[in-house]
C-alpha positions as CSV (number, residue, x, y, z in Angstrom):
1,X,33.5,1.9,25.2
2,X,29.7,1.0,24.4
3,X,29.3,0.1,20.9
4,X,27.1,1.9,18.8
5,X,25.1,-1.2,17.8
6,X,24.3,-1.4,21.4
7,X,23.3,1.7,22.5
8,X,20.9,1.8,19.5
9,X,19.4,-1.8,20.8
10,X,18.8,0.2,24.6
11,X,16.9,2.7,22.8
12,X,14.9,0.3,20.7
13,X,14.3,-1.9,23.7
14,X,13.2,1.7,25.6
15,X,11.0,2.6,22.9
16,X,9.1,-0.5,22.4
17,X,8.5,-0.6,26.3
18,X,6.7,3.1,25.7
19,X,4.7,1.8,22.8
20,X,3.4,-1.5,24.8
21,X,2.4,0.4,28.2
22,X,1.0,3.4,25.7
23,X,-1.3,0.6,23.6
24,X,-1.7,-1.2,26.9
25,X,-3.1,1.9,28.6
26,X,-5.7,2.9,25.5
27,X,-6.8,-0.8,25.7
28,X,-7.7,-0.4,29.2
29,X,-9.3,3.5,28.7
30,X,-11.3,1.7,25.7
31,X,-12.9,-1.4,28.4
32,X,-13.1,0.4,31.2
33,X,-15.9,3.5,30.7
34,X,-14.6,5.5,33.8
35,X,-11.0,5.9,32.9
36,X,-12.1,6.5,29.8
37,X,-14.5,9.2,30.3
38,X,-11.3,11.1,32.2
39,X,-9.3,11.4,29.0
40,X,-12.8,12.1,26.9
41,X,-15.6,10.3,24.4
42,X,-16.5,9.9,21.0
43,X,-19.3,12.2,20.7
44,X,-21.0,9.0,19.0
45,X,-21.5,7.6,22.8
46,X,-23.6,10.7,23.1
47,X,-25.7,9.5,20.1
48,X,-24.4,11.9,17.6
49,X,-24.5,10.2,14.5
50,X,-24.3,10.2,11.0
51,X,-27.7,8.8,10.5
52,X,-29.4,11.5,12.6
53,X,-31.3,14.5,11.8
54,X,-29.4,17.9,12.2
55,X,-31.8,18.8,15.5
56,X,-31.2,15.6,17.1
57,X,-27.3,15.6,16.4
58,X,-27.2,19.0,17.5
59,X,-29.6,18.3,20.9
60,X,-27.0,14.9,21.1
61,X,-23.9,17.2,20.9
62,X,-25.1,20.1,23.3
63,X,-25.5,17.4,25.7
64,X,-22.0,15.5,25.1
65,X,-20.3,19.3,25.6
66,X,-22.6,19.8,28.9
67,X,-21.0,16.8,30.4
68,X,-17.5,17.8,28.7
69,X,-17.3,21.2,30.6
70,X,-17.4,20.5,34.5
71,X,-14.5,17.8,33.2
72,X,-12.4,19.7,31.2
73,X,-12.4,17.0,28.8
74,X,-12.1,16.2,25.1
75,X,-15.0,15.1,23.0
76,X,-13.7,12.8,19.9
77,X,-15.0,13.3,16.1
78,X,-15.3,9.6,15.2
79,X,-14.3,10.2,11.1
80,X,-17.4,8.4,9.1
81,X,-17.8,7.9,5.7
82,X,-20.8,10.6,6.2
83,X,-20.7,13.5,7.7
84,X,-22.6,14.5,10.8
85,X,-25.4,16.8,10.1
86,X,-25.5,18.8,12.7
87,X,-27.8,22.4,13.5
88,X,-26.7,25.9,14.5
89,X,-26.5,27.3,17.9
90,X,-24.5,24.6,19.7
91,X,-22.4,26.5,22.2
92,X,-19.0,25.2,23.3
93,X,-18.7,26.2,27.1
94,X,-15.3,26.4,29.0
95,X,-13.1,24.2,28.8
96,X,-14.3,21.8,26.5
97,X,-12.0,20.5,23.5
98,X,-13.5,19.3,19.6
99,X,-11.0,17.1,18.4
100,X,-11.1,15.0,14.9
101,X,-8.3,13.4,13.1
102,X,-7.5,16.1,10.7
103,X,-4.3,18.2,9.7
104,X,-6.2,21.4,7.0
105,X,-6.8,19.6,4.5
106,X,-7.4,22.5,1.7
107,X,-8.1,20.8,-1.4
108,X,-10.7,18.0,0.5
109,X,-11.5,14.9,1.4
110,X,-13.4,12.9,-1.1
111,X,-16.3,10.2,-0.9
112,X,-15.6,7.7,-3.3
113,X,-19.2,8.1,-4.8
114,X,-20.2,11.1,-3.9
115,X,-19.2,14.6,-3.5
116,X,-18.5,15.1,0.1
117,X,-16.0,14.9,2.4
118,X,-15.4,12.3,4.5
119,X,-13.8,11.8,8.0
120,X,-14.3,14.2,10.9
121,X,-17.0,16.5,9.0
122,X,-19.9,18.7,10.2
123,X,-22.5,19.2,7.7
124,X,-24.4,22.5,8.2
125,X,-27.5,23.6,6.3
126,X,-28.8,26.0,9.1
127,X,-28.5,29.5,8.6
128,X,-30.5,30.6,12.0
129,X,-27.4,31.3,14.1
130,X,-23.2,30.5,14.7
131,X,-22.7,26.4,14.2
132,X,-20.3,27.2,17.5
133,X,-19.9,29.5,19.6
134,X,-17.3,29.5,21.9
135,X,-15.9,30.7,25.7
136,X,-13.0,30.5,27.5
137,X,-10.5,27.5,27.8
138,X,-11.7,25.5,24.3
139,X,-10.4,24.4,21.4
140,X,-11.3,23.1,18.0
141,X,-8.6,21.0,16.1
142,X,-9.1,18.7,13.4
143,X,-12.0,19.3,11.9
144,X,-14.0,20.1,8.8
145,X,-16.9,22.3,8.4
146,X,-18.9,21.7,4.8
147,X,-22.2,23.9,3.8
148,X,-23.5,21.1,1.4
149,X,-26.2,23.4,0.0
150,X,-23.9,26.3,-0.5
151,X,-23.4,26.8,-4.5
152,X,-20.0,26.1,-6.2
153,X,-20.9,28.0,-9.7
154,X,-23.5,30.3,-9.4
155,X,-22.7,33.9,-7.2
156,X,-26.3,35.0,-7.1
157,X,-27.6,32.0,-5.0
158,X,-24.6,32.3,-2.2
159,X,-26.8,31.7,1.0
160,X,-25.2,33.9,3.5
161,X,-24.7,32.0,6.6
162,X,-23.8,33.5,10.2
163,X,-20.4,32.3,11.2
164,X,-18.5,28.9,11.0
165,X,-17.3,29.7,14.5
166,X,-17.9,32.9,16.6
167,X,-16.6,34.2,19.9
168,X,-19.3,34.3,23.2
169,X,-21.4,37.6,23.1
170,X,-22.4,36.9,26.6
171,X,-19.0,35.6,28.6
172,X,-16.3,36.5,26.6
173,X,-13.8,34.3,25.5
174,X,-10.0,33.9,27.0
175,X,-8.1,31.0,25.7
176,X,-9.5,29.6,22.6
177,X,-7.0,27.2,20.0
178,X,-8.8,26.9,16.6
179,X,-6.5,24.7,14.8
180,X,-6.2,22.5,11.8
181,X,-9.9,23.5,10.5
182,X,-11.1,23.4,6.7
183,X,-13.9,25.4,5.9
184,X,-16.2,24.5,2.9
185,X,-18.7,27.0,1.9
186,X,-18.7,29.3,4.6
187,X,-20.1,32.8,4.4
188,X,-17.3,34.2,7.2
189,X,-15.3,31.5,9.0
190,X,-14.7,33.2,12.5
191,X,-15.8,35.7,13.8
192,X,-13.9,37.2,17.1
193,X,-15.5,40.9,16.9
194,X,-15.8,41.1,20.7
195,X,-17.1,43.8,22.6
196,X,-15.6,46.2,25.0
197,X,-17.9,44.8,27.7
198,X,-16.8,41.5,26.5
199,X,-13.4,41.4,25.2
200,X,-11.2,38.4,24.1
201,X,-7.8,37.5,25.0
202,X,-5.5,34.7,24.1
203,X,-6.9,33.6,20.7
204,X,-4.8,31.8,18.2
205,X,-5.9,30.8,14.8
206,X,-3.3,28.4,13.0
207,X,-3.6,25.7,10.2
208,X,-6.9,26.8,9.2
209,X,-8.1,26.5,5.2
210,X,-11.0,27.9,3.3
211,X,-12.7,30.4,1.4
212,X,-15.1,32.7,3.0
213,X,-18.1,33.9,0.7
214,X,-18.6,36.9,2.4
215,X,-14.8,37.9,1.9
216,X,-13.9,37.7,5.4
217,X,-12.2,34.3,7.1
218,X,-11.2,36.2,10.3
219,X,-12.2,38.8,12.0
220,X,-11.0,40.3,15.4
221,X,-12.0,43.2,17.6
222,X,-11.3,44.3,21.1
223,X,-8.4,40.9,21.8
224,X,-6.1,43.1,23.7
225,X,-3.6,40.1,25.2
226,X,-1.9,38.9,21.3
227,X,-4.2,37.6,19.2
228,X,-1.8,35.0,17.1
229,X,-3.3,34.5,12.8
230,X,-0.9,31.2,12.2
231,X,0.0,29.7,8.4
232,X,-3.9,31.1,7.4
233,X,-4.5,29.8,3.4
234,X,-7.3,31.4,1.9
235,X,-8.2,30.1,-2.0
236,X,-11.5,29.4,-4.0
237,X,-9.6,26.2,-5.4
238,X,-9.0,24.6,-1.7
239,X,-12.5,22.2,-2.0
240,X,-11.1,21.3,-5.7
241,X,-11.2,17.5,-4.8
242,X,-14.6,17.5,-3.8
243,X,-16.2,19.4,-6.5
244,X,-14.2,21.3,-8.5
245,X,-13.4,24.5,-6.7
246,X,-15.2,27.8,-7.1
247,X,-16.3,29.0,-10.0
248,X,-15.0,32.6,-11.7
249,X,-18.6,34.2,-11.2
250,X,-18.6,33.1,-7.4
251,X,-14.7,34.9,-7.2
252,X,-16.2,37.8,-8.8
253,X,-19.2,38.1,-6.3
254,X,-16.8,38.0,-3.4
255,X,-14.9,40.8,-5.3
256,X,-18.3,42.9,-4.8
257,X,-18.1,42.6,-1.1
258,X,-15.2,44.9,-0.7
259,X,-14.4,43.0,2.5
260,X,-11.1,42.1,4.0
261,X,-9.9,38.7,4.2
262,X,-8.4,39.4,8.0
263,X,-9.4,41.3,9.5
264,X,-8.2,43.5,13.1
265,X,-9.0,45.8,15.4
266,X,-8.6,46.7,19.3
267,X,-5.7,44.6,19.6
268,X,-2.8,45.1,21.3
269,X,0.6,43.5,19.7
270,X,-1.2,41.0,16.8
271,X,0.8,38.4,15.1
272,X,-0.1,37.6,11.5
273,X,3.2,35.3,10.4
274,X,2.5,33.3,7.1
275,X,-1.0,34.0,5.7
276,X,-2.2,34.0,2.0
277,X,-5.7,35.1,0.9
278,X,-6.8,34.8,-3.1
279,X,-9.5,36.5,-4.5
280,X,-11.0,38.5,-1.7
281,X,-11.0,42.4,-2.2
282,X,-8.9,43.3,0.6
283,X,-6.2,41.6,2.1
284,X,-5.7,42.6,5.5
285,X,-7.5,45.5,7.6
286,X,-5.0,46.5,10.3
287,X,-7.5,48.8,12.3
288,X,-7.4,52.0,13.9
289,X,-6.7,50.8,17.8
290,X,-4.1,48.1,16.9
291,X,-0.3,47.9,16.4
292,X,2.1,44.6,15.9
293,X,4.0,42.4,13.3
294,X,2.7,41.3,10.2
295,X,5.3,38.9,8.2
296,X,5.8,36.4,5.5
297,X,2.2,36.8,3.4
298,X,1.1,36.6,-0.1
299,X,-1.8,38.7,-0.9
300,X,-2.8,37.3,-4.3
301,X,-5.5,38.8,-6.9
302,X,-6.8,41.5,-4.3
303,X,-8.0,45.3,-5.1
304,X,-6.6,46.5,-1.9
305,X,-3.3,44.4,-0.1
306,X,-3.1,46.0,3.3
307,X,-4.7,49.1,4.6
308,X,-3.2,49.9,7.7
309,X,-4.7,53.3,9.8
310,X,-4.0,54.6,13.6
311,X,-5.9,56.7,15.4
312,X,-3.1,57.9,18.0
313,X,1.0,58.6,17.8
314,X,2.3,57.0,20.4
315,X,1.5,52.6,19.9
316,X,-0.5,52.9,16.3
317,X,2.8,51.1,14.9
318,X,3.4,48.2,12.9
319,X,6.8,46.1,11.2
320,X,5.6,45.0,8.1
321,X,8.1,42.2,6.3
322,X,8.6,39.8,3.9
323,X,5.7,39.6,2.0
324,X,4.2,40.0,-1.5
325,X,1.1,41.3,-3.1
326,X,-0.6,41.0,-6.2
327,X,-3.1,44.0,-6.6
328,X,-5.2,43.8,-9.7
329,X,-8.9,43.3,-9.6
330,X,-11.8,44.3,-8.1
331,X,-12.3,47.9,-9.0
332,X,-11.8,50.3,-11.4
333,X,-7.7,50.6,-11.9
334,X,-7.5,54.2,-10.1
335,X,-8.6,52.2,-7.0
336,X,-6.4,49.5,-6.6
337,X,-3.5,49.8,-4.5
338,X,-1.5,47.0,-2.8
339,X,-0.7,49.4,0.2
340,X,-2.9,51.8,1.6
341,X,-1.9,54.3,4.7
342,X,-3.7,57.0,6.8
343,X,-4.2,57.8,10.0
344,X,-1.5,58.1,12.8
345,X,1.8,56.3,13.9
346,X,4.5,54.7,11.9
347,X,4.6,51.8,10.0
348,X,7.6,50.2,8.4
349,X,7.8,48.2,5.2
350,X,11.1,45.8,4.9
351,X,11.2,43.2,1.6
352,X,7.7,43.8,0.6
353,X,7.2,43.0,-3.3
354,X,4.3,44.3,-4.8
355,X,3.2,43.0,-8.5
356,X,0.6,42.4,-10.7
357,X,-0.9,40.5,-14.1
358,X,-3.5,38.6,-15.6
359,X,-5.2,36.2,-13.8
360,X,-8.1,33.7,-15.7
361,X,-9.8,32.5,-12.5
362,X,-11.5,36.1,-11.9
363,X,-11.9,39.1,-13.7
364,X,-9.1,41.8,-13.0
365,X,-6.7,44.8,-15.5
366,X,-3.5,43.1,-14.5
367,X,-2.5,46.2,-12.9
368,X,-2.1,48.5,-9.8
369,X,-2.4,52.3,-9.8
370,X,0.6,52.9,-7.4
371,X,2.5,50.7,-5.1
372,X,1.6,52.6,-2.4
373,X,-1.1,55.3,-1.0
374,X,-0.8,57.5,1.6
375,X,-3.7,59.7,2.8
376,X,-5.4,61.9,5.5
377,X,-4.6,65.2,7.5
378,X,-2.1,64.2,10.6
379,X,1.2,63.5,11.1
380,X,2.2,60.1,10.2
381,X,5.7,58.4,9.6
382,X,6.7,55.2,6.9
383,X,9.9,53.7,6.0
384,X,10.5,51.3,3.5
385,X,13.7,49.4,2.7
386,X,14.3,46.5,0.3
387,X,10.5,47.0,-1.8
388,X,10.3,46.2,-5.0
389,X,7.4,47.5,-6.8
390,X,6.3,46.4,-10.4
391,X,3.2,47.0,-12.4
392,X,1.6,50.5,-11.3
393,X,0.4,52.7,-13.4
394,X,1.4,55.8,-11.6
395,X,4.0,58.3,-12.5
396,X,5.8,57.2,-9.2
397,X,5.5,54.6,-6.7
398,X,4.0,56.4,-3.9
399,X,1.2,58.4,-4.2
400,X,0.9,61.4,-1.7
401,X,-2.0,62.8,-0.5
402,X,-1.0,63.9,3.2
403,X,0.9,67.1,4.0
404,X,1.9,65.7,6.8
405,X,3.5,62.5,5.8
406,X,7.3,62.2,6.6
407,X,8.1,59.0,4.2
408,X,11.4,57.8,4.1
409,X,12.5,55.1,1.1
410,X,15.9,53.0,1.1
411,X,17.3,50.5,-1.1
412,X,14.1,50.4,-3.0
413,X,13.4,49.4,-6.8
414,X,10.9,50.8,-9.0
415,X,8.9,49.8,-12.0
416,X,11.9,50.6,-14.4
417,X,14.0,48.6,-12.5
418,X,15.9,51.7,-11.5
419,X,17.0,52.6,-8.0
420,X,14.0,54.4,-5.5
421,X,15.7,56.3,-2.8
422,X,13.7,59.3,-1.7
423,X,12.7,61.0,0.8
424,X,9.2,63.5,1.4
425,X,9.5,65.9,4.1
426,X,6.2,67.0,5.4
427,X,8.5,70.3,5.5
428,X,8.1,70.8,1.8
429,X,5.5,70.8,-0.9
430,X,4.6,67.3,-1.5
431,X,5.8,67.0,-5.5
432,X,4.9,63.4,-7.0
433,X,8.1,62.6,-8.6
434,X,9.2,59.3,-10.8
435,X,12.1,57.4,-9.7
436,X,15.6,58.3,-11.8
């Protein structure tokens, strides 16, 4: 029998071989120009530097993706100790990859001296067009984005920049990876609103961390092969290392927007698993021409959580689990609700807890009118099982306002703490009544 002391000494052994060819091999990509060109450069051998001006950086890096794309190779974000000011309108064209050395990091990297952030950072100041707009076959990993002149305190100077990121008007996009980004001072993040001429397919968003100005970090239209919205953290406090965070007044200008923090349309199937928004009015927009899954959220200090709509009976549908939201600010209280449903198709609710209170980072009542809101003319169909709903104002949890709404709740728990099980029947006269 082979001891286990010896089998572990194989593996070692096996290991350590990996490790010398792997080093062995990077040493000879690092002398040798050519190979090393065929796993990708440091976009500093392009002369993209932190010393530059923003239009030479942003000539330097135009060029560095030009070569990239022919290639299919990876340009490198050397981290610095300054960021690389870099202008608007650089295009990443197919099949070209952005890669710096980051995981999200929410809450920032940190100068030692100064307040910026440090490692693999573009600094934008331009507000002419998109920093990056991208096509087919790209990806952006490990990167930060920071709008140094962007204001931290004061919600009447926000400088409302085009997108961080935003999908190709002119080719489409198909196959894009934005992962691992931290956004600082953006006005809207990324913006995938394609066009029915132009659609986009195969996006995934994962990792990324910020706190969009405008209200909005994503937003999707006509992405009809499963767009993917991965482990998404929206929060005013996510720079808080560099400079403090954002202030109440800046939260409470965002508030104004009555925008949606993701948002979705034209889509066939979307996945939205694990994302978290704070301070934004809405929560997430599930549009007209979409159905899919929507799971494990928190919706934190918004006016309205999810609004979901349809505009046909047959695939308007959506599973909607294992989530909470905290509806409380943002408008008058006879206008906030954490769920919000009209249109057509069905849409069920599973272990979605819905409560609210004071909050000190943004002005808000502490309260919701209803836990849920259903409106419009045509036939539609919810379920819920498993909600517990706290904090509404209303009589009952659900407030009615469609005819036609067959609603059916199970296992539920009301305000009181008592038992919700109740049915309407479109059948009948629509009575609000409160939970026994």
């Amino acid at each position: 029998m082979i001891s286990i002391r010896y089998t572990q000494s194989v593996i070692f052994m096996h290991c350590l071989v990996v490790a010398t060819v792997f080093c062995f091999s990077l040493s000879i990509c690092s002398a040798n120009p050519q190979q090393s060109a065929l796993i990708g450069k440091s976009i500093r051998e392009f002369g993209v530097l932190p010393g530059n001006s923003a239009t030479e950086n942003a000539k330097n890096l135009q060029a560095a993706i030009d070569w990239a794309s022919p290639r299919g190779a990876a340009l490198f974000i050397e981290p610095t100790d300054e960021p690389y000011r870099v202008s608007a309108g650089i295009v990443l064209k197919k099949n070209v990859s952005l890669i710096g050395v980051h995981g999200p990091v929410g809450r920032g990297t940190r100068h030692p001296d100064k307040k910026q952030p440090v490692g693999s950072v573009f600094s934008i100041e331009d507000e002419s067009a998109p920093f990056l707009t991208v096509e087919s076959a790209t990806q952006v990993r490990g990167i930060q984005f920071w709008y140094p002149r962007q204001p931290v305190s004061d919600g009447s100077k926000i400088i409302t920049y085009p997108p961080t990121i935003q999908v190709s008007k002119t080719k489409g996009a198909q196959g894009v990876t934005l992962s691992c980004l931290t956004f600082f001072g953006e006005y809207l993040a990324m913006d995938f609103a394609a066009s029915p001429q132009k659609i986009c397919e195969q996006i995934l968003f994962e990792h990324c961390y910020g706190y969009p100005l405008s209200g909005t970090f994503i937003r999707i239209d006509y992405c009809y092969d499963i767009p993917r919205i991965l482990h998404c953290h929206v929060n005013p406090a996510n720079r808080r290392f560099i400079d403090g965070g954002h202030s109440k007044g800046v939260i409470d200008t965002v508030m104004t927007k009555k925008t949606f923090c993701y948002e979705i349309d034209h889509t066939d199937n979307a996945q939205l698993i694990d994302v978290f928004t704070f301070g934004t009015w809405g929560g997430i927009f599930l549009g007209p021409a979409t159905y899919g899954q929507l799971t494990n959220f928190n919706l934190d200090c918004v006016c309205v959580g999810i609004h979901k709509r349809g505009d046909s009976e047959f695939n308007r549908n959506w599973q909607i689990s294992q989530g909470s939201i905290i509806a409380n600010a943002g408008a008058p209280l006879a206008d906030i609700h954490p769920l919000i449903i009209e249109g057509q198709g069905h849409t069920s609710l599973m272990n979605v807890e819905c409560f609210s209170g004071g909050n000190s980072a943004l002005t808000n009542v502490g309260k919701s009118y209803d836990f849920l809101l259903i409106r419009g003319n045509k036939k539609l169909t919810v379920s819920l099982f498993g909600c517990r709903m706290r904090n509404y104002v209303s009589d009952g949890p659900i407030t009615v306002q469609n005819p036609h709404a067959l609603i059916q709740a199970i296992g539920c728990v009301d305000k009181d703490q008592e038992s919700f099980n109740k049915t309407y029947n479109p059948k009948k006269t629509v009575i609000k009544t409160k939970s026994k």
